[in-house]
DRENTORKOL-3810 file (N, C-alpha, C; in nm, 4 decimals):
REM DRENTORKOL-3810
@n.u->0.0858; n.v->-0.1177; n.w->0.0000; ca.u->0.0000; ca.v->0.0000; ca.w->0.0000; c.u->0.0903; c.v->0.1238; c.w->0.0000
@n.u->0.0544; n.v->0.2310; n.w->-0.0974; ca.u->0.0919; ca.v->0.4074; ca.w->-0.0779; c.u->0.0976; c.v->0.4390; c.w->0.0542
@n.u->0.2673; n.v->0.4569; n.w->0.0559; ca.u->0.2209; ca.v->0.5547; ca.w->0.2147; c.u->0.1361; c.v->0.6327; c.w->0.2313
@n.u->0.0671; n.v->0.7236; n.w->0.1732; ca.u->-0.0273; ca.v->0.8562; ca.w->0.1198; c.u->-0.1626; c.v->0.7570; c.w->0.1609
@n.u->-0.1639; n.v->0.6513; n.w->0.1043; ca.u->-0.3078; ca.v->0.5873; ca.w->0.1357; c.u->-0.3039; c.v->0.5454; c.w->0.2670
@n.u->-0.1887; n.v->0.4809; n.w->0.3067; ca.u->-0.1857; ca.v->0.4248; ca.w->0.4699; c.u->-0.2252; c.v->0.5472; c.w->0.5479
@n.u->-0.1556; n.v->0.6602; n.w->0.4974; ca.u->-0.1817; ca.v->0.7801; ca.w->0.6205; c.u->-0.2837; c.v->0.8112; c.w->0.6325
@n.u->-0.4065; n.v->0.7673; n.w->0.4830; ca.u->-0.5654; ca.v->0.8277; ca.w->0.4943; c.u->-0.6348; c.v->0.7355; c.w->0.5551
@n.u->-0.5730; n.v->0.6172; n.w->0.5805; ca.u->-0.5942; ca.v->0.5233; ca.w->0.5919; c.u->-0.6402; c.v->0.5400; c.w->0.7728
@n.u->-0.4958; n.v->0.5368; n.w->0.8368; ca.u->-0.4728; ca.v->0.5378; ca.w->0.9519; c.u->-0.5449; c.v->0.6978; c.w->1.0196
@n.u->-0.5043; n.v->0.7860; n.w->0.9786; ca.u->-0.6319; ca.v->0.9281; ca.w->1.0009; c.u->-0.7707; c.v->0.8885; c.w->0.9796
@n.u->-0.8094; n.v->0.8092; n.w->0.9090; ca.u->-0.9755; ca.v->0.7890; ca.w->0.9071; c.u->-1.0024; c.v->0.7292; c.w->1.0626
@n.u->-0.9384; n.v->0.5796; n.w->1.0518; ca.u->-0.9630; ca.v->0.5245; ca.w->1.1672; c.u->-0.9308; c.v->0.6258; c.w->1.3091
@n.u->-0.8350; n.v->0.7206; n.w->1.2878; ca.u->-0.8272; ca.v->0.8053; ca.w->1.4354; c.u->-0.9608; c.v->0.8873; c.w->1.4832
@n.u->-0.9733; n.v->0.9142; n.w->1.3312; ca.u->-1.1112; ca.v->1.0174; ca.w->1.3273; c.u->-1.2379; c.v->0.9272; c.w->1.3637
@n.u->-1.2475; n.v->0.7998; n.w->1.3789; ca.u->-1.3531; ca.v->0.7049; ca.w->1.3862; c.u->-1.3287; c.v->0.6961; c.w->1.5593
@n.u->-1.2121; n.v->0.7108; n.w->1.5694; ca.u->-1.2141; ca.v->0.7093; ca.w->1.7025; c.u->-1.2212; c.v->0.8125; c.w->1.8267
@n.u->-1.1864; n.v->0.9492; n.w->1.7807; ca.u->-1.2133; ca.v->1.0555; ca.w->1.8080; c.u->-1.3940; c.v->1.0804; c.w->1.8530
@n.u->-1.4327; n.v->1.0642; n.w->1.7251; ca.u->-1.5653; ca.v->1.0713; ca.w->1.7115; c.u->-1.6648; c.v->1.0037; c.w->1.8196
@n.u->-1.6208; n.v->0.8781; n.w->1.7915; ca.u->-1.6618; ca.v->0.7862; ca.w->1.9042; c.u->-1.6444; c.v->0.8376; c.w->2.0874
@n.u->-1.5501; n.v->0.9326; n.w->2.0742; ca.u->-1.5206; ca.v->0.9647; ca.w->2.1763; c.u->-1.5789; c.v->1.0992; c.w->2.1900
@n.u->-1.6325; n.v->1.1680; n.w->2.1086; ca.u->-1.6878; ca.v->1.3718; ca.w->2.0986; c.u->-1.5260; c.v->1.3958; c.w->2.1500
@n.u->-1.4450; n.v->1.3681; n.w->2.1125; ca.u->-1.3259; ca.v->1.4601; ca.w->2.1017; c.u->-1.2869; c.v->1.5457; c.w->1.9964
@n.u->-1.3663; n.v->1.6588; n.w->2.0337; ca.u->-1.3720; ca.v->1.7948; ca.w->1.8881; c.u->-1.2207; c.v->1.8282; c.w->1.8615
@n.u->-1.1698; n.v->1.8442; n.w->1.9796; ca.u->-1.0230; ca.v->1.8816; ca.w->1.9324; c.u->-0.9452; c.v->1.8259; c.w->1.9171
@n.u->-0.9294; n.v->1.6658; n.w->1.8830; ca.u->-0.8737; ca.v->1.5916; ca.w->1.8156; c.u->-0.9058; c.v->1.5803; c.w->1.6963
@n.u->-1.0645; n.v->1.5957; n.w->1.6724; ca.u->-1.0753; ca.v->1.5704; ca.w->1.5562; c.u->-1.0488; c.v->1.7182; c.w->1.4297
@n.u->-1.0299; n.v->1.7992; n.w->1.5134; ca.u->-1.0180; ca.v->1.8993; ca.w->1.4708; c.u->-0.8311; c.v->1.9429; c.w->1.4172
@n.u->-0.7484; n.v->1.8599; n.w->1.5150; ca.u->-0.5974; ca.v->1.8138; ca.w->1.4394; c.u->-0.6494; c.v->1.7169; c.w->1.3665
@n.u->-0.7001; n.v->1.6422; n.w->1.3882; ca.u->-0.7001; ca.v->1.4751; ca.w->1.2603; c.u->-0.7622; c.v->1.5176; c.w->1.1188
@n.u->-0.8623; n.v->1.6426; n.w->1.1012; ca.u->-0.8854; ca.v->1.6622; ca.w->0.9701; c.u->-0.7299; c.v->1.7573; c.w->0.9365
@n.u->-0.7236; n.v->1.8518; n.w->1.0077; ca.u->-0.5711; ca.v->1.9169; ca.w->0.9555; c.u->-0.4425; c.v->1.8231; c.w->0.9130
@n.u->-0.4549; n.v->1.6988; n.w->0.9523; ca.u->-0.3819; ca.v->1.5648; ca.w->0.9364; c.u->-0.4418; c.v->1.5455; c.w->0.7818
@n.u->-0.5497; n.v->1.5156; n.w->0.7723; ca.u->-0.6476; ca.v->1.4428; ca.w->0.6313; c.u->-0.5896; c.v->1.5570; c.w->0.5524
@n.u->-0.6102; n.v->1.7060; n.w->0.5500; ca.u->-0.6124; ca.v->1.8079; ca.w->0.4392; c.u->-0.4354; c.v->1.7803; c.w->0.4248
@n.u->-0.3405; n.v->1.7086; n.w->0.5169; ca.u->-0.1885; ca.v->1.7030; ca.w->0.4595; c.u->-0.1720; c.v->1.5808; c.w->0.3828
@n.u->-0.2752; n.v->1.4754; n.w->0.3969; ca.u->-0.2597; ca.v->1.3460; ca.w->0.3132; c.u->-0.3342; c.v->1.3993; c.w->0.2057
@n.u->-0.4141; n.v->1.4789; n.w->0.1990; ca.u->-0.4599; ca.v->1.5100; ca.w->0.0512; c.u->-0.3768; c.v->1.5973; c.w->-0.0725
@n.u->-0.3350; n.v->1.6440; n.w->0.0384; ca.u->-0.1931; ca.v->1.7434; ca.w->-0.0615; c.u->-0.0736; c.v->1.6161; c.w->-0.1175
@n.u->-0.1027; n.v->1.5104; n.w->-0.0089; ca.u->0.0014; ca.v->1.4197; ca.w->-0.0214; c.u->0.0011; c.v->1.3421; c.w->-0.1707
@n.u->-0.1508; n.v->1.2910; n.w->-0.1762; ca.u->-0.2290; ca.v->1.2487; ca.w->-0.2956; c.u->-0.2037; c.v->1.2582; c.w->-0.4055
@n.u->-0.2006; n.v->1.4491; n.w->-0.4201; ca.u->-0.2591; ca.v->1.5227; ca.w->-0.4916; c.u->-0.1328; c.v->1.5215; c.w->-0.5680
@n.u->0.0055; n.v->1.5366; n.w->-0.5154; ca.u->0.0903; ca.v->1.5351; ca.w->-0.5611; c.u->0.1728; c.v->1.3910; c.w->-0.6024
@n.u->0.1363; n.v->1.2786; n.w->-0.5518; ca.u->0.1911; ca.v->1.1329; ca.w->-0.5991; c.u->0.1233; c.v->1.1103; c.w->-0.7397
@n.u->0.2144; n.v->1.0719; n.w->-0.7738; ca.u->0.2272; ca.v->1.0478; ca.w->-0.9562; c.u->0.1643; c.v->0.9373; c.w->-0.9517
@n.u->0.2106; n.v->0.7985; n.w->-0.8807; ca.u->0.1944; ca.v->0.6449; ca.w->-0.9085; c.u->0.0794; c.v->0.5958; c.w->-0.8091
@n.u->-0.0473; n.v->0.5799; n.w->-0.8484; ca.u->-0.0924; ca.v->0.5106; ca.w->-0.7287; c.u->-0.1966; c.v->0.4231; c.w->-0.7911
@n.u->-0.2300; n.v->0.3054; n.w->-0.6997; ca.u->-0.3571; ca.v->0.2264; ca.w->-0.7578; c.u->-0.4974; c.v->0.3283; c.w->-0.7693
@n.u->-0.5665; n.v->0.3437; n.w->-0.8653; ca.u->-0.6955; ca.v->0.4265; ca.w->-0.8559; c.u->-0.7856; c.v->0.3804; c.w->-0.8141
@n.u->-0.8117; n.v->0.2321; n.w->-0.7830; ca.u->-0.9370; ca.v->0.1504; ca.w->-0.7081; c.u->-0.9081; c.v->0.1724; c.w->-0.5540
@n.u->-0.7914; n.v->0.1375; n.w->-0.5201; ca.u->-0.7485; ca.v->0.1806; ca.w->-0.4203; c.u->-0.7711; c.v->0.3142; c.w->-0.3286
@n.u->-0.7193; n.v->0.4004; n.w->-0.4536; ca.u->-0.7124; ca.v->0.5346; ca.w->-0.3860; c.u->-0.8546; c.v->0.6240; c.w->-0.3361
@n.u->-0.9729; n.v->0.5340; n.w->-0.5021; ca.u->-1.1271; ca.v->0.5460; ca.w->-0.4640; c.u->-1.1750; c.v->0.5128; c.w->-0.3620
@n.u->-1.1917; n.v->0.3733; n.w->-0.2828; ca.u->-1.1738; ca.v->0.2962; ca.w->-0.2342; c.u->-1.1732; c.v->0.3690; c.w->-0.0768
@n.u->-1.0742; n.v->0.4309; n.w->-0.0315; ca.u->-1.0089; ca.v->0.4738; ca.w->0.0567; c.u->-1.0954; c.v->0.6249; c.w->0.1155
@n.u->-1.0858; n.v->0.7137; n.w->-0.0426; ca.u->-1.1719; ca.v->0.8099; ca.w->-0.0167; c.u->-1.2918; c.v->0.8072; c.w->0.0096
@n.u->-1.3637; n.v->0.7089; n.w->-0.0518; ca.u->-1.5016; ca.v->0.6927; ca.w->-0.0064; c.u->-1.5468; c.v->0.6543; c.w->0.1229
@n.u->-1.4411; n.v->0.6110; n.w->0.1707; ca.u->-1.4215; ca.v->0.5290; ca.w->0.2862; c.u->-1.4362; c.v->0.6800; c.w->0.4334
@n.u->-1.3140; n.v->0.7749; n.w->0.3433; ca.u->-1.3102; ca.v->0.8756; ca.w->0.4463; c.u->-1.4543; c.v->0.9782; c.w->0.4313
@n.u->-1.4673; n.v->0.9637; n.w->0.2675; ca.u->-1.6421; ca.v->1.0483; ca.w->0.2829; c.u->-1.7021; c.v->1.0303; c.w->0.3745
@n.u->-1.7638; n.v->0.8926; n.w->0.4337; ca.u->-1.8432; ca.v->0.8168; ca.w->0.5124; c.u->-1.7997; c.v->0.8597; c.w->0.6310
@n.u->-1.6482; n.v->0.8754; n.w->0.6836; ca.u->-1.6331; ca.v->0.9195; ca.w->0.8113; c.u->-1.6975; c.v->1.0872; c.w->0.8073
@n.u->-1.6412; n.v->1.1493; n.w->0.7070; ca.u->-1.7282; ca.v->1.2426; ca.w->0.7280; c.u->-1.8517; c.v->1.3180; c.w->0.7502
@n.u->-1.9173; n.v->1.2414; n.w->0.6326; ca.u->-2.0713; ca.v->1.2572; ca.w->0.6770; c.u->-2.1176; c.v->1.2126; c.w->0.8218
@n.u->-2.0606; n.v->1.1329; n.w->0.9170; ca.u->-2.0887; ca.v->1.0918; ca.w->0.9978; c.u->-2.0430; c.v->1.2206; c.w->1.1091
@n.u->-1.9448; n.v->1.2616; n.w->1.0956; ca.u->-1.9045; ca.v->1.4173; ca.w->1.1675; c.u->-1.9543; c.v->1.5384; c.w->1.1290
@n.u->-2.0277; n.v->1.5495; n.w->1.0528; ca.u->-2.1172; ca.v->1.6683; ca.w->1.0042; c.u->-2.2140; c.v->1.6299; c.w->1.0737
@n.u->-2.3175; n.v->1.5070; n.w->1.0909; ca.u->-2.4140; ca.v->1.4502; ca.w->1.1261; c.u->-2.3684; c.v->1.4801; c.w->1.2430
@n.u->-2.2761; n.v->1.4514; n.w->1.3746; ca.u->-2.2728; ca.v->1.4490; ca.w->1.4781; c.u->-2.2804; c.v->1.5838; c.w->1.5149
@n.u->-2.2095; n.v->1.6884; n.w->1.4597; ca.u->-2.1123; ca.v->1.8153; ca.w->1.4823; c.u->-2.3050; c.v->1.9354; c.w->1.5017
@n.u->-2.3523; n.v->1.8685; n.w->1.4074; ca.u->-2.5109; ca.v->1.9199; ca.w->1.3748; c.u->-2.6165; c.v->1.8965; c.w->1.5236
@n.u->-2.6126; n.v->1.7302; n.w->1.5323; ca.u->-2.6658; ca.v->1.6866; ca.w->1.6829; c.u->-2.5924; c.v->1.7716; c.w->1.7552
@n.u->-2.4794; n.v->1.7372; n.w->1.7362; ca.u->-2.4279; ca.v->1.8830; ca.w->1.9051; c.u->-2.4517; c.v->1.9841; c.w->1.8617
@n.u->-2.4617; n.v->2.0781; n.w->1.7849; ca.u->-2.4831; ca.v->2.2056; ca.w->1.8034; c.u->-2.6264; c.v->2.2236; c.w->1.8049
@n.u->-2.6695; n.v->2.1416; n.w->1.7557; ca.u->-2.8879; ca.v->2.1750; ca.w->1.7688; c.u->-2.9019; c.v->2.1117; c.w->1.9898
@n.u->-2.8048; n.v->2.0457; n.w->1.9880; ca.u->-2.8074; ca.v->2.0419; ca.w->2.1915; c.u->-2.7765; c.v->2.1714; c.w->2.2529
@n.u->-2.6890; n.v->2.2063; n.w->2.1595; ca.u->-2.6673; ca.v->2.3261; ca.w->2.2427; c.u->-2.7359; c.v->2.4478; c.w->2.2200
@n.u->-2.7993; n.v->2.4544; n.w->2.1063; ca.u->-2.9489; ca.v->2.5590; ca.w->2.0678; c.u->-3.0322; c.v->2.5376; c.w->2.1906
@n.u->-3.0557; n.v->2.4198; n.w->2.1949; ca.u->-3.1515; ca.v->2.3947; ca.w->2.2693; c.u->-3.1457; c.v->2.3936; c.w->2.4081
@n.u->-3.0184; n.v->2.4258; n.w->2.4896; ca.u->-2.9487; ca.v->2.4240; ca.w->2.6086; c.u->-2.9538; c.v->2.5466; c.w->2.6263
@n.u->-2.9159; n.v->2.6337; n.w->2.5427; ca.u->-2.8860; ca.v->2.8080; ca.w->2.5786; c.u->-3.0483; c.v->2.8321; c.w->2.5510
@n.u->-3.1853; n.v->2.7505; n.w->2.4381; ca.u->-3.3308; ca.v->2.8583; ca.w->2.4773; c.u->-3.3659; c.v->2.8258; c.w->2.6182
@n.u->-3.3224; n.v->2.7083; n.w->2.6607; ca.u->-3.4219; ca.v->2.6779; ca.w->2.7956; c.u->-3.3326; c.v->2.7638; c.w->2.9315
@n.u->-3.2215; n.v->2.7926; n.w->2.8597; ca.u->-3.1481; ca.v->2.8923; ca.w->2.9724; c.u->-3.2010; c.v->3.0631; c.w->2.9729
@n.u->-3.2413; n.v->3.0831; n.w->2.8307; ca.u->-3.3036; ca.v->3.1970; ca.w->2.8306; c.u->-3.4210; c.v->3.1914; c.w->2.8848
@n.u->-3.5377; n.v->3.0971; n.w->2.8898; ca.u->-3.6465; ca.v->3.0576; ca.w->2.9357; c.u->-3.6473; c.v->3.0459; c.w->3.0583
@n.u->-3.5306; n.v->3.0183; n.w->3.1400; ca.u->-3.5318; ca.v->3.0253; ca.w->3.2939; c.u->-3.5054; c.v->3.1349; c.w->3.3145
@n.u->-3.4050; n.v->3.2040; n.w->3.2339; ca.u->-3.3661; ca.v->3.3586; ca.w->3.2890; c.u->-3.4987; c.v->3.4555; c.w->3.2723
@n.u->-3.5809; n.v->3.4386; n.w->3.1897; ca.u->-3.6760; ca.v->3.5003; ca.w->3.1637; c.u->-3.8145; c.v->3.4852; c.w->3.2993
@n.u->-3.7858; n.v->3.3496; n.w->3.2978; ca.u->-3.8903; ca.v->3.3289; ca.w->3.4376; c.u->-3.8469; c.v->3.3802; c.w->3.5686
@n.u->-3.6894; n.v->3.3852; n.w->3.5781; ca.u->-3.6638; ca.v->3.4144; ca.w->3.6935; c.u->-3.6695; c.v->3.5802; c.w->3.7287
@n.u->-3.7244; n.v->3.6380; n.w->3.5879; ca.u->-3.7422; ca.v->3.7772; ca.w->3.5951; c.u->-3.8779; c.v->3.8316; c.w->3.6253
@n.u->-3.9354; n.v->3.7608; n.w->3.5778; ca.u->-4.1079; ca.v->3.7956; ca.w->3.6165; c.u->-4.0891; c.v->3.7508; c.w->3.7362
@n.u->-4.0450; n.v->3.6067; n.w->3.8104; ca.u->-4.0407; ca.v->3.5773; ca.w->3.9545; c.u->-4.0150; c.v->3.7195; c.w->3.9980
@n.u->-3.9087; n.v->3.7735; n.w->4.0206; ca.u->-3.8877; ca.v->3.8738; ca.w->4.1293; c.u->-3.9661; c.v->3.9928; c.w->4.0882
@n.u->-4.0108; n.v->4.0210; n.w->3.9441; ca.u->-4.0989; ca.v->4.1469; ca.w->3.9498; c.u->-4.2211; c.v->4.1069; c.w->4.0468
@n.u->-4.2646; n.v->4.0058; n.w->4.0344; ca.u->-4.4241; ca.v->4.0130; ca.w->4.0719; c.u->-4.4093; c.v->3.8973; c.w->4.2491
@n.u->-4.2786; n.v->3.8739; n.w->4.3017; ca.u->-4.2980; ca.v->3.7939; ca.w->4.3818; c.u->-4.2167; c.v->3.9113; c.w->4.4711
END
């Protein structure tokens, strides 16, 4: 195997594991890792193309799966800061009228 592919290789699986874990700021070095194996790619002359398909599709899938997550957490946290406004708001009529 392409070193270039092992490295997308081995970064997918970190990112599978990151994920698994909500470790944003790992996963947040591990794509800055992916965007240096893609430059890596981009520039290797010789490589299998089933392979190299193969691999990417492989990392698509991790991705969509971190957009999907990255979305669930941030619609938690929409929803964490209205019910905080919703208490702050109650706790304001409380003391006007109590």
């Amino acid at each position: 195997m392409n070193a270039a592919l092992k490295r997308i290789e081995e970064t997918r699986e970190a990112l599978i594991d990151a994920l698994a874990e909500r470790d944003w700021e790992a996963i947040g070095k591990l794509d800055q890792a992916c965007r240096a194996c893609m430059d890596d790619v981009i520039n290797e002359k010789s490589m299998d193309e089933n392979e190299l398909r193969s691999n990417l599709e492989e990392l698509l899938g991790v991705y969509r799966q971190l957009i999907d997550s990255a979305v669930g957490e941030r619609q938690a946290i929409v929803d964490e800061m209205s019910q905080i406004q919703r208490a702050k708001s109650a706790a304001k009529v409380y003391h006007l009228f109590g």
